[in-house]
C-alpha positions as CSV (number, residue, x, y, z in Angstrom):
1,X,29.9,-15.8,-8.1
2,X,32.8,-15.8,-10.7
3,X,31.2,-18.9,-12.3
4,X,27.9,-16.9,-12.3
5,X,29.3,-13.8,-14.1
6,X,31.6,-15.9,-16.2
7,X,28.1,-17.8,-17.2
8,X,26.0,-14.5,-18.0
9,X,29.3,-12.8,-20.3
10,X,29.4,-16.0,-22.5
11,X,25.4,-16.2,-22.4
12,X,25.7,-12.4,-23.4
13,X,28.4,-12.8,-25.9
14,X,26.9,-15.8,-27.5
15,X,22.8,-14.5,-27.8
16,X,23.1,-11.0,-27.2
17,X,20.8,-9.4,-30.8
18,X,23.0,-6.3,-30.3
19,X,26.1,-5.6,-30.0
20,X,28.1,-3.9,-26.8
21,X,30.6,-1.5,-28.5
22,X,30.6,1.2,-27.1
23,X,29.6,4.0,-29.4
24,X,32.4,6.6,-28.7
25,X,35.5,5.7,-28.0
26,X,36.5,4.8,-24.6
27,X,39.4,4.5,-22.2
28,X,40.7,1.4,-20.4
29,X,38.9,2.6,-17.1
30,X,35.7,3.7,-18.8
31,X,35.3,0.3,-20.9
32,X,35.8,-1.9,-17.9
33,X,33.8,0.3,-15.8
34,X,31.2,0.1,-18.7
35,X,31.4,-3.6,-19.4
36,X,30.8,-4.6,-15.3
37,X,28.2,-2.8,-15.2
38,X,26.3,-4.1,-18.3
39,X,26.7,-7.8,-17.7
40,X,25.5,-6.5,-14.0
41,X,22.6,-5.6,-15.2
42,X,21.8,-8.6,-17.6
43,X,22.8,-10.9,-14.6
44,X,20.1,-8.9,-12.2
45,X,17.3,-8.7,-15.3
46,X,18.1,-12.6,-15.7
47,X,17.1,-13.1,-11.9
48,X,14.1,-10.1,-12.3
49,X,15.9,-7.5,-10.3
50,X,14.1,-5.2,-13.0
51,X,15.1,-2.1,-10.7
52,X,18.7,-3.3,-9.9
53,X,19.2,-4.3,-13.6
54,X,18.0,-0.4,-14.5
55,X,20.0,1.0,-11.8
56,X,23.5,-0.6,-13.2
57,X,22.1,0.5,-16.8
58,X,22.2,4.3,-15.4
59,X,26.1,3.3,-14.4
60,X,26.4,2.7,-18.5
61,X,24.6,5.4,-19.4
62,X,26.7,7.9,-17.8
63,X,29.7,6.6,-19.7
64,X,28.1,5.9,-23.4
65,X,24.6,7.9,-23.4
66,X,24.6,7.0,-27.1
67,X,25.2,3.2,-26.7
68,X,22.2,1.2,-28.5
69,X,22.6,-2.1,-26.4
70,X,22.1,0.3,-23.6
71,X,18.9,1.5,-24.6
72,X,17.9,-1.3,-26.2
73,X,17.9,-3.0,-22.5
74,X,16.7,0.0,-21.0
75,X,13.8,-0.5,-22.2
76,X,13.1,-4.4,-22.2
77,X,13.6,-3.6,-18.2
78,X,10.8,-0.8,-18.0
79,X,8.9,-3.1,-20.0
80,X,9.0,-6.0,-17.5
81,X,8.4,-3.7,-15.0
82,X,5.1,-2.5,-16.6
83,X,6.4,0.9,-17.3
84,X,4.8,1.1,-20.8
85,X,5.3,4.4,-21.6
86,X,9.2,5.0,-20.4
87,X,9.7,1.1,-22.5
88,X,8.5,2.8,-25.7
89,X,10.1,6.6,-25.8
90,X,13.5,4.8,-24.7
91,X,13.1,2.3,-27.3
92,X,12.0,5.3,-30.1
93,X,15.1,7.1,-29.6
94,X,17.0,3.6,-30.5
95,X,14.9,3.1,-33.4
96,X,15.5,7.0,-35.1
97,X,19.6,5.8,-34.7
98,X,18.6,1.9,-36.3
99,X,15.4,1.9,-37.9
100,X,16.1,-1.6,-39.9
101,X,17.0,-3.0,-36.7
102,X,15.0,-6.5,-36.2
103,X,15.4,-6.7,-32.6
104,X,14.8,-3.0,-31.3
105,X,10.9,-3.7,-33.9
106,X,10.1,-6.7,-32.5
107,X,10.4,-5.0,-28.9
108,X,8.9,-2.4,-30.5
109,X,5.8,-4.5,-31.6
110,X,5.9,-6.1,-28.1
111,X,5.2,-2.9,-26.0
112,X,2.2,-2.1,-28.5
113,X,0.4,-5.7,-28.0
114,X,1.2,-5.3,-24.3
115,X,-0.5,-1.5,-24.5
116,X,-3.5,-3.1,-26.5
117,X,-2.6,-0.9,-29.9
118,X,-2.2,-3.2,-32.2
119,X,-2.2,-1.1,-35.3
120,X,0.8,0.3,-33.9
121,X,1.8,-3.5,-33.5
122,X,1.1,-4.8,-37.2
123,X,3.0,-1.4,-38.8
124,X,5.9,-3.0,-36.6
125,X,5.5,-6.4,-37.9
126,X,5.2,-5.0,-41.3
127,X,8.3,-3.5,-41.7
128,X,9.8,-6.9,-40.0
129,X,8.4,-8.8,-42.5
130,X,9.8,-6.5,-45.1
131,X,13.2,-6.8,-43.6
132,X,13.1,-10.6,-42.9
133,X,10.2,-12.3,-44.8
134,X,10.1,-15.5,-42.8
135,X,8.3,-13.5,-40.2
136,X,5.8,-12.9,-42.2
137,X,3.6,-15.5,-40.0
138,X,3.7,-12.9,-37.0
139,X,1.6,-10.8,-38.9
140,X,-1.4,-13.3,-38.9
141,X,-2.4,-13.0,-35.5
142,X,-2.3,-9.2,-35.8
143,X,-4.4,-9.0,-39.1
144,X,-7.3,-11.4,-36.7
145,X,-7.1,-8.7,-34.3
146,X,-7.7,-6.2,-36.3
147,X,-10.6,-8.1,-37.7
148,X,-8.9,-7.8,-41.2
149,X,-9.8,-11.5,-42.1
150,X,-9.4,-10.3,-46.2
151,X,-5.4,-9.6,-45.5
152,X,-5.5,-12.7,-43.2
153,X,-6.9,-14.9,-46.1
154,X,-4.1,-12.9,-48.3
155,X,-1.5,-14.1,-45.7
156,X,-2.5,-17.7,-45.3
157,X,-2.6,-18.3,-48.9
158,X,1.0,-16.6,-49.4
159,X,2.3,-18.7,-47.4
160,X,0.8,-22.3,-48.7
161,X,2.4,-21.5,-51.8
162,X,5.8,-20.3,-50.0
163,X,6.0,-22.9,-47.5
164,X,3.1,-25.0,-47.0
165,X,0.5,-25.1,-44.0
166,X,0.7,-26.8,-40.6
167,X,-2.4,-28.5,-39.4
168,X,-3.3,-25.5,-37.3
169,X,-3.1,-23.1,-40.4
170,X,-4.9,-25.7,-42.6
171,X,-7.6,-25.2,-40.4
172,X,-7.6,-21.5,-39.8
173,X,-7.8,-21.1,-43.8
174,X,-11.2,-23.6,-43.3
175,X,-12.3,-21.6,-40.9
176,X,-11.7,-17.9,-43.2
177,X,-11.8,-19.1,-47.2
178,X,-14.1,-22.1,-47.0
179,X,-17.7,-21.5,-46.3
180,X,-18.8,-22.4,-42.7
181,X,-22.8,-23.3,-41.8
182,X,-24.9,-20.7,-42.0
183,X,-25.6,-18.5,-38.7
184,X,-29.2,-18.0,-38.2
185,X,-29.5,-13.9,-38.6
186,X,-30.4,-12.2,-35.5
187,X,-29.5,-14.9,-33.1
188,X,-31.4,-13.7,-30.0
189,X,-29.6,-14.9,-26.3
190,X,-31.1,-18.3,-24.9
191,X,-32.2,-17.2,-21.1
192,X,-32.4,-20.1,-19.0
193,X,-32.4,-23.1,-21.5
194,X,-31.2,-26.2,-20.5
195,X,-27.4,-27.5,-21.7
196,X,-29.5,-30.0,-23.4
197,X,-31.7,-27.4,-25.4
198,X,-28.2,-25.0,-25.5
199,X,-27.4,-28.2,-27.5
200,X,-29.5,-28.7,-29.4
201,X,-29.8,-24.9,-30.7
202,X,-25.8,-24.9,-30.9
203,X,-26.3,-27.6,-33.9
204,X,-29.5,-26.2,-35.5
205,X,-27.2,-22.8,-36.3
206,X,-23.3,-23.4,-35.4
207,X,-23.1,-20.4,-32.9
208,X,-20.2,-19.1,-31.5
209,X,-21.6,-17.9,-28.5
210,X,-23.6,-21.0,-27.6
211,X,-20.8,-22.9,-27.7
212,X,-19.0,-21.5,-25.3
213,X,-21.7,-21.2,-23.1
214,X,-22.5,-24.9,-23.4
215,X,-18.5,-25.2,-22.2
216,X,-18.7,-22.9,-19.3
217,X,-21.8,-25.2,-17.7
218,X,-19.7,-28.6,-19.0
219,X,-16.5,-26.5,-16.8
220,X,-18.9,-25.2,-13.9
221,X,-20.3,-29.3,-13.7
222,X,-17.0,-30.5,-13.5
223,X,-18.0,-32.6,-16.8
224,X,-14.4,-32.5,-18.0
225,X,-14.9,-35.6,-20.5
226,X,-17.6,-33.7,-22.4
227,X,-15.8,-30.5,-22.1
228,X,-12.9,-31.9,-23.9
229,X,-14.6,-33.5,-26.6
230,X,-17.1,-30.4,-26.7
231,X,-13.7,-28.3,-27.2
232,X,-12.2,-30.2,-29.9
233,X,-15.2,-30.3,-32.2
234,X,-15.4,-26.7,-31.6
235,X,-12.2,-26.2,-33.1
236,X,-13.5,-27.3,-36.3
237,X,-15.5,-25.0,-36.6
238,X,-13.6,-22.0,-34.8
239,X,-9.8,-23.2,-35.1
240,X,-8.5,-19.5,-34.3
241,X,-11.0,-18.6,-30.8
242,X,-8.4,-18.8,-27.9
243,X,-10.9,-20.0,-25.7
244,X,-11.1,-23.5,-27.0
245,X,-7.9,-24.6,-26.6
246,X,-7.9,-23.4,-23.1
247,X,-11.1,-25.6,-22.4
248,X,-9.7,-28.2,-24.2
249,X,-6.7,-27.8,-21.4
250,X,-8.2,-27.5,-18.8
251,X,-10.6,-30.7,-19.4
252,X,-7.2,-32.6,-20.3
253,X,-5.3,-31.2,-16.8
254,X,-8.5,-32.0,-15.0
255,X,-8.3,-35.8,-16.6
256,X,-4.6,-35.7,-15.7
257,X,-3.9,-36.2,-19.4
258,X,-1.0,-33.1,-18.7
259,X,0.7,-33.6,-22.2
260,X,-2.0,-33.6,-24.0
261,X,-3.1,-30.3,-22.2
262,X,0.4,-29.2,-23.3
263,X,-0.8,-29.5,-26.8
264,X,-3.6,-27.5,-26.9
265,X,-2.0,-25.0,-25.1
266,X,1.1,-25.1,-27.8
267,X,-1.7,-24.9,-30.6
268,X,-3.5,-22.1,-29.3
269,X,-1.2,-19.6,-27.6
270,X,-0.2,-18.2,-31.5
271,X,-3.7,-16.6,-31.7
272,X,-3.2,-14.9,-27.8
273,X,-3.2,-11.1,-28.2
274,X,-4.4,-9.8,-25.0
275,X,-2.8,-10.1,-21.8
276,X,-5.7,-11.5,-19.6
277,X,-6.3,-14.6,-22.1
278,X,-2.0,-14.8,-22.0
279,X,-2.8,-15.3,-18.5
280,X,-5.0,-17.8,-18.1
281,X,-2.8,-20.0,-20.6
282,X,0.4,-19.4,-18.1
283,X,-1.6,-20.4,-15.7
284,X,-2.8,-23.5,-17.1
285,X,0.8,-24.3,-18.6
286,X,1.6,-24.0,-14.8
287,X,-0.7,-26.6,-14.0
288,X,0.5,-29.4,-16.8
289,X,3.7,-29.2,-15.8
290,X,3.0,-29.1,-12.0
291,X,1.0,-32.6,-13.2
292,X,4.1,-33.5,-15.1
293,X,6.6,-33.2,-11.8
294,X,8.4,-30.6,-14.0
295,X,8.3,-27.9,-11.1
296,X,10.7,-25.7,-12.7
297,X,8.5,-25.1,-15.9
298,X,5.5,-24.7,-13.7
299,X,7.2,-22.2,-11.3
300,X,8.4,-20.3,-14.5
301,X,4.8,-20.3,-16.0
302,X,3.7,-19.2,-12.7
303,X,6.0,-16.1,-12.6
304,X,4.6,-14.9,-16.1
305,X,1.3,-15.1,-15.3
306,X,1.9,-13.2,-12.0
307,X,3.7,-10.6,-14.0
308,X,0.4,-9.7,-16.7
C-alpha cells in the first residue's frame, strides 16, 4: 500500500493539469490532512470508487472550499458517475474563478457532448481553440454535428494550409468541397427488394440510406467478406458516417483480422458524438483486443462501454 500511494503522488505530481496549492493559507495539520485526502481520492477515482473518491473530496473541501483542483475533481467524479447536472454547476463555479483555464473547458465541453448539447460543446471548444490553436481540430467533429458543413469546409481548409491533411481528413474534405454523384431527388424507401436490387439501386443514385441497409443484411447473413469490402467503398463516398467504420470492424473481428479492425475503429472514433455509437465502438475495440490476447485492453474497453 505505500508503494501504491507513493505510485498515485508521483502520477499526481507528474500529470496532474492543475495544480494542488491550496488556496488559503494552511497549517501543518490542515495541509497534511488536506494532501491525504486528495491523493485518497485520485487513488479511489483511479480504481472507479467514484463515491469513495467524492467522499475524501468532501474531507478537502472542508479544509480549502475555494481550492480549484478540488472542484476541478469534484466534478470529473460526478461526471463518471452520470451525475450530469452536479458535474457541470461544480465545474461553472471553477470556471467564473479560471475562465482561460484549458483543462476545467475541455471538461467543460465533455459534460455538454455527454448531455447531447453540443452548441454548448463547440462555444467550449471555441474559446479552447482561441487559447491553444492546435486544438483547433476538436472543433471539426462539433461543426458535423451541428450540420454546419460551411464552417466545417472553413476548418478543413485552415488547416491544409497550417498543417497539412491526414488521409482521413483528405477524404472528409472529398466528401464536403468536392462534388459527390448526384442523389436522385425524392428517394422513396425500397420495401422488400432484394440485396441484389438494393444493389443495384445503391449504384444507380449513391444513397446513403441504401447503403447501409445493404450492410445490415451483408451483417444479419453473416457475409462478413462483402460487408468489409461493402464498408470500405462506402467510405469513399461517406468518409465521416460512424457507421462504416464500425461495419468495417466488425466484418474484420468477424475474419479475425483484429488489427485491422483496430484501424477502422482508430479512423472512425474522431467523428463519434453520441454516446450509444461510443458504445458500440468500445464494444467492438473490446472484441479486437480480446482476439489479440490483450485481455487488459479488452477488459478496459469493456468497462467504458458498460459505463455509457
Amino acid at each position: 500500500m505505500k508503494y501504491l500511494s507513493l505510485f498515485f503522488i508521483l502520477l499526481f505530481l507528474g500529470f496532474h493539469p492543475l495544480e494542488i496549492n491550496a488556496q488559503k493559507k494552511l497549517s501543518e495539520p490542515e495541509r497534511l490532512a488536506f494532501e491525504a485526502a486528495f491523493f485518497e481520492a485520485l487513488q479511489q477515482k483511479a480504481i472507479e470508487n467514484y463515491d469513495k473518491a467524492i467522499l475524501a473530496l468532501e474531507i478537502c473541501q472542508a479544509i480549502d472550499s475555494t481550492n480549484i483542483s478540488v472542484q476541478f475533481e469534484f466534478s470529473k467524479n460526478f461526471f463518471w458517475l452520470k451525475n450530469y447536472f452536479e458535474a457541470k454547476q461544480i465545474i461553472n463555479k471553477a470556471l467564473k474563478k479560471e475562465p482561460q483555464n484549458i483543462w476545467l473547458l475541455a471538461h467543460a465541453k465533455n459534460i455538454a457532448v455527454a448531455q447531447g448539447n453540443y452548441s454548448e460543446a463547440l462555444a467550449y471548444q471555441l474559446k479552447i481553440a482561441a487559447i491553444n490553436p492546435t486544438k483547433k481540430i476538436g472543433l471539426l467533429n462539433l461543426y458535423l454535428a451541428l450540420n454546419k458543413k460551411q464552417k466545417a469546409r472553413d476548418l478543413i481548409a485552415t488547416l491544409e494550409k497550417e498543417q497539412g491533411l491526414n488521409s482521413r481528413l483528405k477524404k472528409l474534405k472529398r466528401a464536403l468541397v468536392e462534388p459527390l454523384v448526384k442523389k436522385k431527388k425524392n428517394v422513396k424507401k425500397e420495401v422488400g427488394l432484394s440485396l441484389e436490387e438494393l444493389k443495384s439501386t445503391y449504384n444507380s443514385n449513391k444513397d446513403f440510406k441504401i447503403l447501409r441497409s445493404i450492410l445490415e443484411i451483408e451483417l444479419e447473413q453473416t457475409n462478413y467478406k462483402n460487408l468489409l469490402d461493402d464498408a470500405i467503398d462506402g467510405l469513399e463516398l461517406f468518409p465521416s458516417q460512424t457507421s462504416l467504420y464500425l461495419f468495417a470492424a466488425r466484418a474484420s473481428n468477424a475474419l479475425k483480422m483484429y488489427k485491422k479492425a483496430l484501424e477502422h475503429l482508430d479512423n472512425g472514433i474522431d467523428f463519434v458524438i453520441d454516446k450509444p455509437t461510443q458504445k458500440k465502438y468500445y464494444l467492438a475495440y473490446s472484441v479486437s483486443y480480446n482476439g489479440l490476447n490483450n485481455k487488459q485492453k479488452a477488459s478496459y474497453y469493456k468497462k467504458l462501454a458498460a459505463q455509457l
